[in-house]
py3Dmol code that shows the C-alpha trace and the ligand (Angstrom):
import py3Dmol

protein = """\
ATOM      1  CA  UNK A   1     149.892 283.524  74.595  1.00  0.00           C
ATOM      2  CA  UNK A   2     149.275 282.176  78.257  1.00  0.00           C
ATOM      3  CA  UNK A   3     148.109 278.822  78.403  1.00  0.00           C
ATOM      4  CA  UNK A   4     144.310 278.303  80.014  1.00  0.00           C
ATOM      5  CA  UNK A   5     142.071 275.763  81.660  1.00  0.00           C
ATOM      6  CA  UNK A   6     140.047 274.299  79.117  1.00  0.00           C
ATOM      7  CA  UNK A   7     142.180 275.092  76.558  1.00  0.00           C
ATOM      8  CA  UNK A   8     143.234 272.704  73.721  1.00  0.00           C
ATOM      9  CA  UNK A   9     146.842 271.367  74.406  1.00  0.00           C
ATOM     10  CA  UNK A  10     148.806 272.429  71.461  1.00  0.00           C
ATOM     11  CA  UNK A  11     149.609 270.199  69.201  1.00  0.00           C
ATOM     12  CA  UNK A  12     153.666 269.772  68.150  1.00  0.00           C
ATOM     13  CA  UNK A  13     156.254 267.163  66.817  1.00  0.00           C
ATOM     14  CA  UNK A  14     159.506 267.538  68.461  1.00  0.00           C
ATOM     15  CA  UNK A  15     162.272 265.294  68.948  1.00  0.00           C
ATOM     16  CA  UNK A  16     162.656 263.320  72.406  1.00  0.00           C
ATOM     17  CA  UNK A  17     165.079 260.863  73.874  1.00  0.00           C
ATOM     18  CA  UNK A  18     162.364 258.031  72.545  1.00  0.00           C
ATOM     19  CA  UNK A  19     162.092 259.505  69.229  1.00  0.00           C
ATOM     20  CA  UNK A  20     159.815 261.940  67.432  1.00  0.00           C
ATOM     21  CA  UNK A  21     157.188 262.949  69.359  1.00  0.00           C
ATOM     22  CA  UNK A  22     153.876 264.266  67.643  1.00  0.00           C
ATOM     23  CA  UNK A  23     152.106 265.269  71.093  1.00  0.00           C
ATOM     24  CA  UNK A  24     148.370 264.427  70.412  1.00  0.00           C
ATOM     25  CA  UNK A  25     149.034 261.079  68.491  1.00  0.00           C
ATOM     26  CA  UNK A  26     151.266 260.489  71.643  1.00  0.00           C
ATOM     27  CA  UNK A  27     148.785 261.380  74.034  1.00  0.00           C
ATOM     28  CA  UNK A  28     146.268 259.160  72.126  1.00  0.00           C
ATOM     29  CA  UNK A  29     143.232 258.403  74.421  1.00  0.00           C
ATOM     30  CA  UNK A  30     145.632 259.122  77.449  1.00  0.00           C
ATOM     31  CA  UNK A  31     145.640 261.554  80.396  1.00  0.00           C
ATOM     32  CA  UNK A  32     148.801 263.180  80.070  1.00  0.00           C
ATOM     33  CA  UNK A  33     151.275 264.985  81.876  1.00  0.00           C
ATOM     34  CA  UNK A  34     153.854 267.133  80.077  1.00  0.00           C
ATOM     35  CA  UNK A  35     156.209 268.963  82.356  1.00  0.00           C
ATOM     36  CA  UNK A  36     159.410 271.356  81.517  1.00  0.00           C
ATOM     37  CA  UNK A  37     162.758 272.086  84.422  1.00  0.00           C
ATOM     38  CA  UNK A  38     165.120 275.125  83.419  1.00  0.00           C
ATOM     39  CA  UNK A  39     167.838 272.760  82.293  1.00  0.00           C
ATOM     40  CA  UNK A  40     170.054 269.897  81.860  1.00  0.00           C
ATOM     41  CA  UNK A  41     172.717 268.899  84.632  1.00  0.00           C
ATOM     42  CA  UNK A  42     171.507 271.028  87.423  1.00  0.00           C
ATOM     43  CA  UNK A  43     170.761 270.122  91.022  1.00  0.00           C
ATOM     44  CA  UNK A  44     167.058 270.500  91.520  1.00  0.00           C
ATOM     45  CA  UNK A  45     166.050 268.800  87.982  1.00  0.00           C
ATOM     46  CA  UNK A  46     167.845 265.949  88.435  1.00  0.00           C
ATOM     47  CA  UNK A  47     165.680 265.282  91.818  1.00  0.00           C
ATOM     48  CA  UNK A  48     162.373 265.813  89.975  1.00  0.00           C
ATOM     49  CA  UNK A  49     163.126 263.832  87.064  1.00  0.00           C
ATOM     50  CA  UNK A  50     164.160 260.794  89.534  1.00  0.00           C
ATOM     51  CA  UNK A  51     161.272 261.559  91.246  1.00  0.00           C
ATOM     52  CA  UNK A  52     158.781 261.356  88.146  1.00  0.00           C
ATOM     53  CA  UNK A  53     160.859 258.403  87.227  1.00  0.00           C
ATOM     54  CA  UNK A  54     160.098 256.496  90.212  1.00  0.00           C
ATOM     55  CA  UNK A  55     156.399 257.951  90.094  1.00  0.00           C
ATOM     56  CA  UNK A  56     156.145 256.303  86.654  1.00  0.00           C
ATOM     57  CA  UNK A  57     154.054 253.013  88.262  1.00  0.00           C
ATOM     58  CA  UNK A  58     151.644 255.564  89.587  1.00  0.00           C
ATOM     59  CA  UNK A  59     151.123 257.563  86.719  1.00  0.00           C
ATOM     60  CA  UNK A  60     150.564 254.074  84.762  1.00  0.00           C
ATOM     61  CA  UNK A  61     147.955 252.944  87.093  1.00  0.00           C
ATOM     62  CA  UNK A  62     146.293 256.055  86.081  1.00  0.00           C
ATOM     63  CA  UNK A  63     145.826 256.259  82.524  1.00  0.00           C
ATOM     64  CA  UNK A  64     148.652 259.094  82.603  1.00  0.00           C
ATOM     65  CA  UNK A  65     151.651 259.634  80.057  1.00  0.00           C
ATOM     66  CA  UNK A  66     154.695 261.850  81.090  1.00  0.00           C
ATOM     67  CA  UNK A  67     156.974 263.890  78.870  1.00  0.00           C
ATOM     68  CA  UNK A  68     159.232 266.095  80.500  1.00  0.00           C
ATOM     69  CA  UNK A  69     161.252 268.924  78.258  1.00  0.00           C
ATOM     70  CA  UNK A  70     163.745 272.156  78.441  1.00  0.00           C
ATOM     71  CA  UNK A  71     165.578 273.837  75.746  1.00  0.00           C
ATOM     72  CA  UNK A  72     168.270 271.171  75.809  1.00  0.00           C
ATOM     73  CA  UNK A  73     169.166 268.866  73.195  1.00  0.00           C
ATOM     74  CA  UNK A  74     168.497 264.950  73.053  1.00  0.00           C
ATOM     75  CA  UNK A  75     172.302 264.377  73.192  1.00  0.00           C
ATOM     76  CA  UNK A  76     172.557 266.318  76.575  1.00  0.00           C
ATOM     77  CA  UNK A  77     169.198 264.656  77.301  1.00  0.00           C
ATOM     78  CA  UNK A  78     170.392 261.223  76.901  1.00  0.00           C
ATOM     79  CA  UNK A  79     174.134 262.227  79.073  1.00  0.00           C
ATOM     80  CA  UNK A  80     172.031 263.388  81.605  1.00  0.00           C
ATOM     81  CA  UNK A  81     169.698 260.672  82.234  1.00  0.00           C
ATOM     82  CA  UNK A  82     172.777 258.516  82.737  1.00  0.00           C
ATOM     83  CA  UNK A  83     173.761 260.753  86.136  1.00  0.00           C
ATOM     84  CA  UNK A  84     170.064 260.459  87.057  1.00  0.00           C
ATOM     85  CA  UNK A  85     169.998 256.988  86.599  1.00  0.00           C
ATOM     86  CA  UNK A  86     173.022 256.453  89.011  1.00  0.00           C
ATOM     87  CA  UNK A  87     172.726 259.552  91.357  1.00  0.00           C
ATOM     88  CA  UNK A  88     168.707 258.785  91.588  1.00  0.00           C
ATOM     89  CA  UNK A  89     169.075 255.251  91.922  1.00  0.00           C
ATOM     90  CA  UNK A  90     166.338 254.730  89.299  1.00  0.00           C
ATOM     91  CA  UNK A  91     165.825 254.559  85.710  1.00  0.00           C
ATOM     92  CA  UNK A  92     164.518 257.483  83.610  1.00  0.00           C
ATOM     93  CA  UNK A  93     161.338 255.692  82.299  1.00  0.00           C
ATOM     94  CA  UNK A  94     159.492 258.049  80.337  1.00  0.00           C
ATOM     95  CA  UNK A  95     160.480 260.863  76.933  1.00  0.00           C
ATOM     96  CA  UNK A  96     162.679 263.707  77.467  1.00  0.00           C
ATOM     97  CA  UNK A  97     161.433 266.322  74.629  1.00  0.00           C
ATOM     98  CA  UNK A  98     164.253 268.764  73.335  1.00  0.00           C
ATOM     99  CA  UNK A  99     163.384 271.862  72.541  1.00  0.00           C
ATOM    100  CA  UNK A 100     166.442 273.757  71.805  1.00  0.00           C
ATOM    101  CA  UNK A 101     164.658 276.105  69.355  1.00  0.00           C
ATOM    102  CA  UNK A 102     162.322 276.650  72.097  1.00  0.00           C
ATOM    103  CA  UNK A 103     159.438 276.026  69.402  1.00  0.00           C
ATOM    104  CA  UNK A 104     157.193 273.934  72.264  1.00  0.00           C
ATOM    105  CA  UNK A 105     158.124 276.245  75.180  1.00  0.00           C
ATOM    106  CA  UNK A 106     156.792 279.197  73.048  1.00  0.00           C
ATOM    107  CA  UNK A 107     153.698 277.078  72.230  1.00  0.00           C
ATOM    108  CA  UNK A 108     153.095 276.355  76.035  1.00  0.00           C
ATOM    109  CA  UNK A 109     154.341 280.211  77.326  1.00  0.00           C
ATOM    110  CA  UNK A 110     156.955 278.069  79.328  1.00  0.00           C
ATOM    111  CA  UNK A 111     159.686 281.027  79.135  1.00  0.00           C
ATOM    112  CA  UNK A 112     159.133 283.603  81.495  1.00  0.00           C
ATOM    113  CA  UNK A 113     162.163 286.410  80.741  1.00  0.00           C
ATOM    114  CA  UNK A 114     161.295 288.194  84.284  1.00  0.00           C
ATOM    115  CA  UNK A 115     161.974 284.855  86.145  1.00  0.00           C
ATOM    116  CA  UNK A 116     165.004 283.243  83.589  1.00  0.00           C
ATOM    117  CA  UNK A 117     166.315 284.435  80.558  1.00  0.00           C
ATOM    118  CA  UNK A 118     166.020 281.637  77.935  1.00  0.00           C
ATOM    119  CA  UNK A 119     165.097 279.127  79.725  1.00  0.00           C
ATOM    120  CA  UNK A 120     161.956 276.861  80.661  1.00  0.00           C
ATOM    121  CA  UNK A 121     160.530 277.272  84.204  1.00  0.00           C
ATOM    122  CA  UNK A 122     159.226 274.759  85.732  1.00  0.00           C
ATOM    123  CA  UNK A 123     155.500 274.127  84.603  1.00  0.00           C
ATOM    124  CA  UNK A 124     153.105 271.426  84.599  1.00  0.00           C
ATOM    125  CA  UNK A 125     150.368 270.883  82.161  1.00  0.00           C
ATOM    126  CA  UNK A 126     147.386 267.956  83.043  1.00  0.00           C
ATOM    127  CA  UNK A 127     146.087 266.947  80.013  1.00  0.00           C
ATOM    128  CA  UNK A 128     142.566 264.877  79.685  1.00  0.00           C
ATOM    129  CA  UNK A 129     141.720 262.608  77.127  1.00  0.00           C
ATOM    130  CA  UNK A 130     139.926 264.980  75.101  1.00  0.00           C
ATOM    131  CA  UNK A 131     143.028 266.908  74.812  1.00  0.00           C
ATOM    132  CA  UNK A 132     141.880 269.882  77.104  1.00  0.00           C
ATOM    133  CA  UNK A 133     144.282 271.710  79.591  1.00  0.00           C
ATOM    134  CA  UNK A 134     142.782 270.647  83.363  1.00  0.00           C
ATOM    135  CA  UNK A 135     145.661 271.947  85.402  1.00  0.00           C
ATOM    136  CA  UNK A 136     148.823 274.096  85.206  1.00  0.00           C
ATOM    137  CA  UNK A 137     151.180 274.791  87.398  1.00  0.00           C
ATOM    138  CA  UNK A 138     154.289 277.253  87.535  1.00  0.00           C
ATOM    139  CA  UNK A 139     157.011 277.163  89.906  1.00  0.00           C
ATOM    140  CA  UNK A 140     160.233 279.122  90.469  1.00  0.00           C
ATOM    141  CA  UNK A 141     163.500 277.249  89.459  1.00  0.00           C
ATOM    142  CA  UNK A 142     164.827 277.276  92.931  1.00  0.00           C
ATOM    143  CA  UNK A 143     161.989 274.974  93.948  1.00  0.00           C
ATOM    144  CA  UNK A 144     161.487 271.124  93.116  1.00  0.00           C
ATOM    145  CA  UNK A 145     157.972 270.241  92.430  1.00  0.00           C
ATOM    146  CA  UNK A 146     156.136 268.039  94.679  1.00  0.00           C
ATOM    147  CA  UNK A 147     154.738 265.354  92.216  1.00  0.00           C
ATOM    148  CA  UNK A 148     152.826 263.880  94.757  1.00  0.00           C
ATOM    149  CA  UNK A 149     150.595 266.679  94.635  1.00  0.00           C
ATOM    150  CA  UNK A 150     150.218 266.398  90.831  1.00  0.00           C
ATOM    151  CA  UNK A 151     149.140 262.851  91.306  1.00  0.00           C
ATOM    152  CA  UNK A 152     147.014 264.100  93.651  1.00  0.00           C
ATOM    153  CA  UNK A 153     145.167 266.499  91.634  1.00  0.00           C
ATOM    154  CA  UNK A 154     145.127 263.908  88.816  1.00  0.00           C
ATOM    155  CA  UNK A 155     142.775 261.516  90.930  1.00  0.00           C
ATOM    156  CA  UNK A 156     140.291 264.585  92.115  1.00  0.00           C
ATOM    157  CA  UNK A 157     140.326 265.401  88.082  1.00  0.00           C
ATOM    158  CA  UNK A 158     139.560 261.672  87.365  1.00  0.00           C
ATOM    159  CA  UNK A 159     136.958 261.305  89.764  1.00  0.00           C
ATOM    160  CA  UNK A 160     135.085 264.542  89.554  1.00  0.00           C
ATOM    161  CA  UNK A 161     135.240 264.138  85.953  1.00  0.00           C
ATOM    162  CA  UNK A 162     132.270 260.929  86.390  1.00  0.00           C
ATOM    163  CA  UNK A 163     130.786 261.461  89.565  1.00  0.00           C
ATOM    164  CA  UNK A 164     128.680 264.891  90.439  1.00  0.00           C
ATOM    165  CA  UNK A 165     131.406 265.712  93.469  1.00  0.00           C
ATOM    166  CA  UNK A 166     134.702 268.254  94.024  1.00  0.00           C
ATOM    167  CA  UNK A 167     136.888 267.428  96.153  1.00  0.00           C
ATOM    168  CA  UNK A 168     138.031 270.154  99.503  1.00  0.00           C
ATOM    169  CA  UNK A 169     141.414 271.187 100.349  1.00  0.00           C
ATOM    170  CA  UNK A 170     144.061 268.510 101.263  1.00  0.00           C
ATOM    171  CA  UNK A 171     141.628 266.063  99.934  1.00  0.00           C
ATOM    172  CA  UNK A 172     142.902 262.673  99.228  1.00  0.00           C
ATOM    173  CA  UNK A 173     141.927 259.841  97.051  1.00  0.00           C
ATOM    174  CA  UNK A 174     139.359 258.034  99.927  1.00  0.00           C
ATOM    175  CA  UNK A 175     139.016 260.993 101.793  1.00  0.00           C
ATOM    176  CA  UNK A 176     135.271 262.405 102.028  1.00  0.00           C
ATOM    177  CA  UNK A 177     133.956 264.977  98.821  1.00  0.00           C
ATOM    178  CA  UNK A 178     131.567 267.742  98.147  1.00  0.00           C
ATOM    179  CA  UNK A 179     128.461 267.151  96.680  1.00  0.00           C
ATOM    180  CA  UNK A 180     128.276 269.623  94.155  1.00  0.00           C
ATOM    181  CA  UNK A 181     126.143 273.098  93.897  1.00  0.00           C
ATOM    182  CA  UNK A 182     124.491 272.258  90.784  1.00  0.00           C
ATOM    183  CA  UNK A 183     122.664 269.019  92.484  1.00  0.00           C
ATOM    184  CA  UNK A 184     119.493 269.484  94.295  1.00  0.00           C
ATOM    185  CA  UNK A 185     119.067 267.701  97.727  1.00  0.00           C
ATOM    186  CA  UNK A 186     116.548 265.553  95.879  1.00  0.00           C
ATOM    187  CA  UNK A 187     118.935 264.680  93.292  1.00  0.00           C
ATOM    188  CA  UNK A 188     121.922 264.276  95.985  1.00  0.00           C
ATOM    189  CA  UNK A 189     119.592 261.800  97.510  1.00  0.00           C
ATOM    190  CA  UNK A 190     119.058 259.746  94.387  1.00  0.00           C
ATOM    191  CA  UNK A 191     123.148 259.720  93.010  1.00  0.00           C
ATOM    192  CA  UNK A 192     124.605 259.472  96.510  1.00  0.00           C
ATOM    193  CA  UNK A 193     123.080 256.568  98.292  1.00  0.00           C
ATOM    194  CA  UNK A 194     125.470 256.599 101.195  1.00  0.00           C
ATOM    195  CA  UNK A 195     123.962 259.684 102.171  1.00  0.00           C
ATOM    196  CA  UNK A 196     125.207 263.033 102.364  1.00  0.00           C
ATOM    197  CA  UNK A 197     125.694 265.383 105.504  1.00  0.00           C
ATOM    198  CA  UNK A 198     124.523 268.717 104.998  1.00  0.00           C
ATOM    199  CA  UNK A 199     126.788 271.112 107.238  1.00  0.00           C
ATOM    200  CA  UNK A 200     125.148 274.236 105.541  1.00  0.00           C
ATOM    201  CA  UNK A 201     123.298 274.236 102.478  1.00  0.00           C
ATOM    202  CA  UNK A 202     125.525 275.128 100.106  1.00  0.00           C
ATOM    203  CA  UNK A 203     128.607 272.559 101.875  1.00  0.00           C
ATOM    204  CA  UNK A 204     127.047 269.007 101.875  1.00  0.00           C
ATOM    205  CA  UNK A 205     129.438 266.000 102.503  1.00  0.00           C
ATOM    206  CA  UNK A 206     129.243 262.755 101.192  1.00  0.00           C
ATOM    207  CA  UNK A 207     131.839 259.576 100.504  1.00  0.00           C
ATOM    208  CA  UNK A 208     133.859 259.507  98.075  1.00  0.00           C
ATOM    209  CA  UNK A 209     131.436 257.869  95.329  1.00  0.00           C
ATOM    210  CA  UNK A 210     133.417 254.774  93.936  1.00  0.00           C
ATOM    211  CA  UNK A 211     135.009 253.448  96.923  1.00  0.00           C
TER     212      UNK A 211
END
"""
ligand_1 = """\
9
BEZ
C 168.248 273.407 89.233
O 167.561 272.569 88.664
O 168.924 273.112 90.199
C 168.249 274.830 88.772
C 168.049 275.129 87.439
C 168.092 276.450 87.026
C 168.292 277.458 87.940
C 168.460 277.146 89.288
C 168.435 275.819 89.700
"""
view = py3Dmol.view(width=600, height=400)
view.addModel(protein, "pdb")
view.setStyle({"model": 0}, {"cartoon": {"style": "trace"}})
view.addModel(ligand_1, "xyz")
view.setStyle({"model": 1}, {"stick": {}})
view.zoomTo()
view.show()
């Protein structure tokens, strides 16, 4: 069964490269991120999982933990990481989860049999504090993820979560938000003293609120 915003993350225990793994006690009070790539020692994972490595001081600033996983085991996990490790130029800093009786990718719908027999595309899960599915994401194995993005979405998720904004396309963290439908000009007025410009009624722009 597909996956959906607002969902509850299922809960697992599965085996990683830094032990067992029992997903919400993991999680804990955290934001977390968990991720799956179709395989071990192929071209394009090896790039994102570099990538997310050296990511890792970003996702930390946030309040966010990352798991990757694919149907490998956490032998191949741990041979791989060594060829990131030198071919990345980084250090793979955060769990590998193996999954080779695909127990978690059934959990999370991660195998898609039209796109790849038997094996994990690449998805991404957000997960808030409260354990509830904010964001997923599906791309094609041919295509590395742009992480930035995911970062990206994690700070409009973070910051519309407290303040009464969303954020428009392309947004970045600084960047100007949307004062949301539900708030009356009145009440605008009151939570947004830096103003807010209305460029039609229903599109009124304000700064970002904690900057
Ligand atoms: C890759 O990561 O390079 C890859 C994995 C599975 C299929 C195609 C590419």
């Amino acid at each position: 069964m597909a996956i959906r915003l607002g969902d509850e993350a299922p809960n697992f225990s599965a085996e990683s490269t830094e032990g067992t793994i029992i997903f919400h006690e993991w999680l804990g009070d955290s934001w977390g991120v968990l991720f799956s790539h179709p395989a071990d020692y192929t071209p394009v994972c090896t790039t994102e999982l570099g990538t997310v490595a050296k990511l890792k001081g970003e996702f930390d600033q946030r309040g966010v933990k990352v798991a990757g996983l694919s149907v490998d085991s956490v032998d191949d996990h741990k041979g791989w990481i060594s060829d990131i490790n030198e071919t990345q130029n980084t250090s793979v800093n955060f769990p590998l989860i193996a999954d080779p009786e695909r127990k978690v990718a059934d959990l999370y719908d991660m195998i898609h049999p039209n796109a790849i027999n038997n094996l994990t595309v690449r998805s991404v899960f957000v997960i808030d504090p409260d354990k509830k599915v904010k964001l997923t994401l599906t791309y094609p194995a041919s295509t590395g993820r742009n992480f930035d993005e995911v970062l990206r979405v994690i700070d409009s998720l973070q910051l519309t979560a407290t303040h009464s904004v969303a954020t428009p396309a392309n947004w970045k963290d600084g960047d100007d938000c949307i004062v949301v439908p539900a708030l009356s000009d009145e009440q605008a007025k009151e939570k947004f003293p830096k103003g807010f410009t209305a460029i039609k009624p229903y599109l009124r722009i304000t700064p970002q609120p904690n900057k």
